[in-house]
C-alpha positions as CSV (number, residue, x, y, z in Angstrom):
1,X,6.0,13.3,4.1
2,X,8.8,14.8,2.1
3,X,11.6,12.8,0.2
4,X,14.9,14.2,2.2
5,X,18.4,13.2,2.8
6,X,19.5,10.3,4.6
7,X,21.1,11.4,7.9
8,X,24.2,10.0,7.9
9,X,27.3,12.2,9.2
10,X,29.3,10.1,6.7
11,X,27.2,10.6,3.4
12,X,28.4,13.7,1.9
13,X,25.9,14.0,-1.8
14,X,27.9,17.3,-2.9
15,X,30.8,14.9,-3.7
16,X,28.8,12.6,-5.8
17,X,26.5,15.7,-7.3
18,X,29.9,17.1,-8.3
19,X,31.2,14.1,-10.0
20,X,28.3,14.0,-11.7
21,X,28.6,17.4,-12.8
22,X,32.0,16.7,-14.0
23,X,30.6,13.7,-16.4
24,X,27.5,15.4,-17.5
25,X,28.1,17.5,-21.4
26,X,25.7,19.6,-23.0
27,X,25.3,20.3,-26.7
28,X,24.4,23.1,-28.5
29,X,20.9,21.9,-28.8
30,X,20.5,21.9,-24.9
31,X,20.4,18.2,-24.6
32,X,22.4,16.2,-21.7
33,X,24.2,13.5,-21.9
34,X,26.7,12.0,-19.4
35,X,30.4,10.6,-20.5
36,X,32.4,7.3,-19.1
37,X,31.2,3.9,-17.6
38,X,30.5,5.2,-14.0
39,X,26.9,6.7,-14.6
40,X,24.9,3.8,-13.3
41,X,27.6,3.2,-10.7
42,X,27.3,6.8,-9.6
43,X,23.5,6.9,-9.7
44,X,22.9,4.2,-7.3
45,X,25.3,5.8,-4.8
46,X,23.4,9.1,-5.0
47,X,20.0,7.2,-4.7
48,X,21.1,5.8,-1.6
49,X,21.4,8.7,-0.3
50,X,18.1,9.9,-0.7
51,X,15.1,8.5,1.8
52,X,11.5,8.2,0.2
53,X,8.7,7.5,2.6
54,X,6.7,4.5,2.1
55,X,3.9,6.0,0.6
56,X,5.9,6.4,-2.6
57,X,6.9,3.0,-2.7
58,X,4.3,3.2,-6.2
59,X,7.1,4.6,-8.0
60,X,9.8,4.1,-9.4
61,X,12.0,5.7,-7.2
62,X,15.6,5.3,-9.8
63,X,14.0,7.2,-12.5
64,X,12.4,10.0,-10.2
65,X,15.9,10.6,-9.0
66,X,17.5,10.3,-12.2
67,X,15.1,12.3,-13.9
68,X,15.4,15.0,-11.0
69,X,19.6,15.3,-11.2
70,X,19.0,16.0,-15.2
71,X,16.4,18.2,-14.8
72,X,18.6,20.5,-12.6
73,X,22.0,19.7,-14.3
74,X,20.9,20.8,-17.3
75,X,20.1,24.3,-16.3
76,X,23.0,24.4,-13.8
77,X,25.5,22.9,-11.1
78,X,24.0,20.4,-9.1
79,X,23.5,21.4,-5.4
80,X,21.8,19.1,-2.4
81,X,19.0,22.0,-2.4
82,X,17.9,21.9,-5.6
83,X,18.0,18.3,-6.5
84,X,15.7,17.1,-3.2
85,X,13.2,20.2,-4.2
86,X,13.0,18.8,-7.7
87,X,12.6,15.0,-6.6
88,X,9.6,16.3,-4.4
89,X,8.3,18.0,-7.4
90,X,8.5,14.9,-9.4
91,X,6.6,12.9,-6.7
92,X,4.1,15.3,-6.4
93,X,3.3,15.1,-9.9
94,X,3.9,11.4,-10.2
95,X,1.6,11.1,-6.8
96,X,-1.1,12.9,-8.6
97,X,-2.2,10.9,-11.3
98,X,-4.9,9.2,-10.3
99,X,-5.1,4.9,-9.7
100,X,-6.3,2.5,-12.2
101,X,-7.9,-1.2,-11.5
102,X,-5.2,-4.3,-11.7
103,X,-5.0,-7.7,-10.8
104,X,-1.8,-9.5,-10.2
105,X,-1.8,-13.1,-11.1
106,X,0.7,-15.7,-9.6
107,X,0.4,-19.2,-7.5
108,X,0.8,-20.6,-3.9
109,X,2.4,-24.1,-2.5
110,X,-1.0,-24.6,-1.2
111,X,-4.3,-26.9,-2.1
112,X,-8.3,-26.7,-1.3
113,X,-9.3,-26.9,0.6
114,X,-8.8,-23.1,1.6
115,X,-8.6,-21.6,4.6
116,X,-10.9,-19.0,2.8
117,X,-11.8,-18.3,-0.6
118,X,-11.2,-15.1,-0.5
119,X,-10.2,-12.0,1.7
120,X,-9.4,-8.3,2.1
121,X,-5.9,-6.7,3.1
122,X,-4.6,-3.5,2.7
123,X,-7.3,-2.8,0.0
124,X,-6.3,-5.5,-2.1
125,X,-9.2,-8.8,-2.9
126,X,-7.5,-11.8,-2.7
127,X,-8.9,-14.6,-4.6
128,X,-7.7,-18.4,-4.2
129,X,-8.8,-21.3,-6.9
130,X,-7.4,-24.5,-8.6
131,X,-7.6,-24.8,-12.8
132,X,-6.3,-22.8,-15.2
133,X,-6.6,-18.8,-15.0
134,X,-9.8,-17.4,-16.6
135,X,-9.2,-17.1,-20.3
136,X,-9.0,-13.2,-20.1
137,X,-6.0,-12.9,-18.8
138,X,-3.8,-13.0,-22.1
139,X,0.1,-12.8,-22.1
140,X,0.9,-14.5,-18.5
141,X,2.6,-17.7,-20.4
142,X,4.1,-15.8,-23.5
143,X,5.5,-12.8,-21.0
144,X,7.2,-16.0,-18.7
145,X,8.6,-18.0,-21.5
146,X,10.2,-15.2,-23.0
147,X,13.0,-15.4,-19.9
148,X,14.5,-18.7,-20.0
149,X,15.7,-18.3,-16.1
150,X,12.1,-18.7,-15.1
151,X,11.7,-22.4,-14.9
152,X,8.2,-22.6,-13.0
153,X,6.5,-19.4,-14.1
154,X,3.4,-21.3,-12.5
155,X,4.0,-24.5,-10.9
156,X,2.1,-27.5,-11.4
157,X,-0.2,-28.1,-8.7
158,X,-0.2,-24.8,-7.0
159,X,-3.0,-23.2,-6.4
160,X,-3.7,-19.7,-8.3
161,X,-4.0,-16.4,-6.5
162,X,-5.5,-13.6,-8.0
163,X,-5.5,-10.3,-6.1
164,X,-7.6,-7.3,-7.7
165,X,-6.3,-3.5,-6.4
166,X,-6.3,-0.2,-7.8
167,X,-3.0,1.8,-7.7
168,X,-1.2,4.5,-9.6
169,X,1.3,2.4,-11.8
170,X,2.0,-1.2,-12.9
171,X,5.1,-1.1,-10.3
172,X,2.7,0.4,-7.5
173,X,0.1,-2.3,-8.1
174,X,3.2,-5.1,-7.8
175,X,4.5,-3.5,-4.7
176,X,0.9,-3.3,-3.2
177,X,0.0,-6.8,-4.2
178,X,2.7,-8.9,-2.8
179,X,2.9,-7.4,0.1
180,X,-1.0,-7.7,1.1
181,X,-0.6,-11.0,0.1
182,X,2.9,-11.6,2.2
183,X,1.1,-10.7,5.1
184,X,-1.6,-13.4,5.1
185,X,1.4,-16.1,4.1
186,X,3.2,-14.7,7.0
187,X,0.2,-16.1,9.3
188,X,-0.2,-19.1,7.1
189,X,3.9,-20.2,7.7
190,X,3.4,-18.7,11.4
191,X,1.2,-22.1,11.8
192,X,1.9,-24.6,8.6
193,X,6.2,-24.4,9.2
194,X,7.8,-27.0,10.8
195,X,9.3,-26.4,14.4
196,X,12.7,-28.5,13.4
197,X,14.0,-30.8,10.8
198,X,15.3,-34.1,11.6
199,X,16.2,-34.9,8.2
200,X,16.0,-32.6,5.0
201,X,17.6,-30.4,2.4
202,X,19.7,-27.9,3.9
203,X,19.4,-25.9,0.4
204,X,15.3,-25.9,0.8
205,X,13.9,-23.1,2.5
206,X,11.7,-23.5,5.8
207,X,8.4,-21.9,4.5
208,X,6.5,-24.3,3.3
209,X,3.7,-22.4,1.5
210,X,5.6,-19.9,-1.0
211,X,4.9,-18.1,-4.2
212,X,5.8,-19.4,-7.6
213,X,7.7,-18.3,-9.8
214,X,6.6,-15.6,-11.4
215,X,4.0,-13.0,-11.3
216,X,2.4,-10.5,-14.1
217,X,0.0,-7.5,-14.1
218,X,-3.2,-7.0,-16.1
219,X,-5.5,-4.6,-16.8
220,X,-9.2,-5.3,-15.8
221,X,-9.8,-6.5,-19.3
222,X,-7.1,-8.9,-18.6
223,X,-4.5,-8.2,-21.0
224,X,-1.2,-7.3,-19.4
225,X,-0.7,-3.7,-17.8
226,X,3.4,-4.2,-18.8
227,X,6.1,-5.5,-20.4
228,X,8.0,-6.0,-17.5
229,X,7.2,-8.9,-15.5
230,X,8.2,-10.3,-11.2
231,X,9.7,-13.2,-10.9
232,X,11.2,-15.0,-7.2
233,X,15.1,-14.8,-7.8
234,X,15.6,-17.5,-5.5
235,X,12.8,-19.9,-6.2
236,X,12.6,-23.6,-5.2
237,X,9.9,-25.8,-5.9
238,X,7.7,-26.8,-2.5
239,X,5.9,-29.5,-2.1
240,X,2.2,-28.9,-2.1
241,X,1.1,-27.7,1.5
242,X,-2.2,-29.5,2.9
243,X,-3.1,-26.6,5.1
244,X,-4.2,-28.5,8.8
245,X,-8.0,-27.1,10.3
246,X,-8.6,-24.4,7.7
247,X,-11.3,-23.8,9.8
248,X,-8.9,-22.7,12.6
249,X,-6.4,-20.9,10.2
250,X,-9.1,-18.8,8.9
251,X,-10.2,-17.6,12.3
252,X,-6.2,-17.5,13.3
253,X,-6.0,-14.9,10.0
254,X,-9.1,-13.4,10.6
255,X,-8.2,-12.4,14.6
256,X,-4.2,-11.3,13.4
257,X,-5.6,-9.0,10.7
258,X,-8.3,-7.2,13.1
259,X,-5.8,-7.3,16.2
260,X,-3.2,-5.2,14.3
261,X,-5.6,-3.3,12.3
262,X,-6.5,-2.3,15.7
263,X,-3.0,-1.7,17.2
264,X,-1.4,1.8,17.2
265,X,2.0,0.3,16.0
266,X,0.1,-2.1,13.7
267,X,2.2,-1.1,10.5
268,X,5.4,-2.3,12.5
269,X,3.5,-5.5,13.0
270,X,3.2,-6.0,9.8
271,X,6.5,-5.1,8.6
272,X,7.8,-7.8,10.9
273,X,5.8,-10.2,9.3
274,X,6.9,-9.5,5.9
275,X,10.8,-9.9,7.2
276,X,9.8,-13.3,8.7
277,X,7.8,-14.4,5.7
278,X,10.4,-13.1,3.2
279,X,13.5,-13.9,5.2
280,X,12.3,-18.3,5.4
281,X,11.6,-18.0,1.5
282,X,15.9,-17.8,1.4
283,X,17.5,-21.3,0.7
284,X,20.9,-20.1,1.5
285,X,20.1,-20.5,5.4
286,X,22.9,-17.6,6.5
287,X,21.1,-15.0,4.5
288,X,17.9,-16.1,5.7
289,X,19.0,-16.3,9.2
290,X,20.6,-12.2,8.9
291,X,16.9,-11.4,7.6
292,X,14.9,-13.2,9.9
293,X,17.3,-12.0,12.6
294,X,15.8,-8.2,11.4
295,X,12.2,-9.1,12.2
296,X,13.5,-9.9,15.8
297,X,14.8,-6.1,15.5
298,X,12.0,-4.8,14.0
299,X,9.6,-5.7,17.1
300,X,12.8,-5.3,19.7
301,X,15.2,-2.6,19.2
302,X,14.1,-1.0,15.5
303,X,16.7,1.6,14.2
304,X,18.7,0.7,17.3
305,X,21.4,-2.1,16.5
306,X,21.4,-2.9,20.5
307,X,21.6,-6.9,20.8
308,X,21.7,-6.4,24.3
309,X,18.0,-5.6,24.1
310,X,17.2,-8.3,21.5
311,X,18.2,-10.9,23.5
312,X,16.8,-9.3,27.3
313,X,13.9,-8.5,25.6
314,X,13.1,-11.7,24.1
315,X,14.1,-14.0,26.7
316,X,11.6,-11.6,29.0
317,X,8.9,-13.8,27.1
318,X,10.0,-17.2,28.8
319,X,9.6,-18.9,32.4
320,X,13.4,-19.9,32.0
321,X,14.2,-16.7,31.1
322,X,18.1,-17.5,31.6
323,X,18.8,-20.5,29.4
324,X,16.7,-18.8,26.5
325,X,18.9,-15.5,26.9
326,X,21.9,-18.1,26.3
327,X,20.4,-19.7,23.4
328,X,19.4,-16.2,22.1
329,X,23.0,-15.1,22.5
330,X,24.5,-18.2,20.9
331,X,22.2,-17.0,17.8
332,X,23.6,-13.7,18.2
333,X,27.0,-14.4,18.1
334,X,26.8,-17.1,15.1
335,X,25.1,-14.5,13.4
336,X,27.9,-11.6,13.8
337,X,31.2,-14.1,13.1
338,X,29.4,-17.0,10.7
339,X,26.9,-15.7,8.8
340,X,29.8,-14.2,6.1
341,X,31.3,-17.6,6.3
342,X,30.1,-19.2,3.0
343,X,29.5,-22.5,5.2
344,X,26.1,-23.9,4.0
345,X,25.6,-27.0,6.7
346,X,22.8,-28.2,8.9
347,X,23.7,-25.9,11.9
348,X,22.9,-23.0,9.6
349,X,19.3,-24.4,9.2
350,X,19.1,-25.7,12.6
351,X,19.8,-22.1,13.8
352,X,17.0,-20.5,11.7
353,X,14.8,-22.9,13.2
354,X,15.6,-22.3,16.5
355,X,15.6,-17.8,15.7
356,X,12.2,-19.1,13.4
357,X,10.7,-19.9,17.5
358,X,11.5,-16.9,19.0
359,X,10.4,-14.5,16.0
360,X,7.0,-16.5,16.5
361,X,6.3,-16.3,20.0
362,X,7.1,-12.4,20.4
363,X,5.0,-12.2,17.2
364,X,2.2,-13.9,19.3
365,X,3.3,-12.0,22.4
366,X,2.5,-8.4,20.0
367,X,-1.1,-10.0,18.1
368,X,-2.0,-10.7,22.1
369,X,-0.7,-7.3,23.2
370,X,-1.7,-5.4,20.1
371,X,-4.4,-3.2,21.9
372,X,-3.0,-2.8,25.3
373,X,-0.2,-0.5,24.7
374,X,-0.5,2.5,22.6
375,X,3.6,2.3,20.9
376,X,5.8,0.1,20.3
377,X,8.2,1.9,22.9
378,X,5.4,1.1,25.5
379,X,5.4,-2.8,24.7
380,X,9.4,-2.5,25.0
381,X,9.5,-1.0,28.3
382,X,7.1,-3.7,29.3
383,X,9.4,-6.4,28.7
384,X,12.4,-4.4,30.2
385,X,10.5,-5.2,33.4
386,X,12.1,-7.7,35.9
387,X,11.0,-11.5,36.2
388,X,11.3,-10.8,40.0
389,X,7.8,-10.8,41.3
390,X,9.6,-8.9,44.5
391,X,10.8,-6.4,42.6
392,X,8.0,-5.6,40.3
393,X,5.6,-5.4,43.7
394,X,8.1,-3.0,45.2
395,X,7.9,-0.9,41.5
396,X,4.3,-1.3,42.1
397,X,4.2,0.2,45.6
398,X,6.7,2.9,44.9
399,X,5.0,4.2,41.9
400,X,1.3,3.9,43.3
401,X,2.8,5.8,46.1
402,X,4.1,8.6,43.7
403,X,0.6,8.6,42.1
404,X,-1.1,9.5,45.7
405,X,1.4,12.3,45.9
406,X,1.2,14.4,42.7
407,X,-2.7,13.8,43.5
């Protein structure tokens, strides 16, 4: 797929290109430089602008478009045209380079004994084990305590994860890491989170198995791949997670990974998962509840913005179809008039636990479904059916009845 334009009848790039143009000076030894305090202001419009498809999530995207508008500005006016045919020639080239072995290194709420050892997703080998990180891995501590922010690089009695990959770049390897490993935490939180909360911290997020605080790349020899290091912005300390039956987790991960490797809208699956997973590490409850409200879209009305068919859809999934339509609408609407609010209080979490039940069971509903439809759209138009068994049967006789006569 080809970086492009965002369509979006109010975006119009010539007018950022030409302020840029209008900042940019060259000398007299052909090199570029730009004038004023707007530059970085101006380059993150113009980057939003621009839509990269996922299989260039590797790079780093700011610097290929960066590096794209200078190349082009410095032999002449920018124009849409020229700068989206250079970006693509920079991911070509970028794309081209071929991947290198890394493991990422960081730690998990959790403690043996383990679901599993180890596993494979998404090409990445994901290794679980309690001690200290093997004594090859140099530069981990001395790369955390270099930031001062980063309180818990590696908490004390979370377990350590290290997940072996090959990929292109340092950032690629990150990208690639995290989310493999996301996915399995999604399934882990799917069956280790608590339903409600009597009593608690409204300022403590619901997951209860999450990442510490930081993570670092290394080469194979262990030494580390970059300066530059991920850390969790929003971290809180969890208390160390005693997975229940790790027997029966393991074969719960085990039968998600092969149902939506074997589903033709598996990657959407998946990218619902990650919005769940990610949006319950928040502890400001309204933010998390906006994000986890966006895995409900994802599986219901993606690209869409219809909450008419979040809710129908969703309630479509329930014997008492009607009162969870109400409570999916009372979700909805403290979503669109609270969530800006600033009001941190127990209804906030209370509401993500309640939106926390429905993401789960139309998760479920998809893992069980995975193989019997062949898109997304076909799963959705399933539950756009009616709950009237007298209704679907007439469906049923008028459509078997056009299938006898176009025989």
């Amino acid at each position: 797929m080809q970086v492009k334009w965002k369509k979006n009848k109010n975006f119009k790039p010539e007018v950022v290109l030409k302020k840029i143009d209008d900042m940019k000076t060259i000398s007299e030894d052909n090199k570029l430089s730009y004038s004023g305090f707007e530059y970085h202001e101006v380059m993150a419009t113009i980057r939003n602008m621009i839509e990269f498809p996922k299989s260039t999530s590797f790079l780093d995207q700011q610097s290929v478009v960066s590096t794209a508008i200078s190349n082009v500005a410095i032999k002449r006016d920018l124009n849409k045209a020229d700068v989206i045919t250079e970006i693509n020639e920079l991911v070509r080239q970028r794309s081209a380079t071929r991947e290198h072995e890394f493991s990422l290194l960081t730690s998990v709420s959790i403690r043996k004994p383990y679901p599993m050892d180890s596993l494979e997703v998404e090409g990445c080998s994901i290794k679980f084990f309690e001690g200290d990180f093997p004594q090859k891995y140099t530069g981990r501590s001395e790369k955390i305590a270099e930031h001062s922010e980063i309180t818990d690089g590696t908490p004390d009695g979370y377990s350590k994860v290290i997940i072996d990959l090959k990929a292109k770049t340092e950032r690629g390897a990150a990208t690639k890491a995290l989310r493999a490993f996301d996915i399995v935490r999604s399934i882990f939180c799917l069956f280790s989170n608590f339903s409600m909360e009597i009593i608690g911290n409204e300022w403590k997020p619901i997951n209860v198995i999450r990442l510490g605080g930081a993570h670092t790349i290394h080469k194979i020899s262990g030494e580390l791949a970059s300066e530059v290091f991920w850390f969790e912005p929003n971290f809180v300390r969890a208390n160390i997670c005693q997975i229940k039956s790790p027997e029966i987790m393991a074969k719960n991960v085990n039968h998600f990974l092969e149902r939506i490797e074997g589903s033709a809208y598996g990657e959407t699956i998946k990218e619902a998962l990650l919005r769940y997973v990610r949006a319950l590490d928040e502890k400001d409850q309204n933010v998390a509840l906006i994000r986890l409200w966006g895995a409900l879209e994802e599986l219901t009305a993606p690209g869409e913005s219809n909450y008419d068919l979040v809710t129908r859809r969703t309630s479509f999934l329930f014997a008492e179809k009607d009162y969870h339509k109400q409570v999916l609408e009372h979700l909805r609407d403290y979503r669109n008039r609270n969530v800006h609010s600033g009001d941190q209080t127990e209804k906030a979490k209370t509401n993500c636990f309640q939106l926390q039940f429905y993401v789960y069971h139309l998760i479920l509903f998809h893992i069980r479904n995975a193989q019997e439809f062949t898109n997304l759209d076909e799963a959705n138009n399933f539950l756009d059916l009616s709950s009237d068994i007298d209704v679907l049967k007439n469906k049923k006789r008028i459509i078997e009845k056009a299938i006898k006569f176009v025989e």
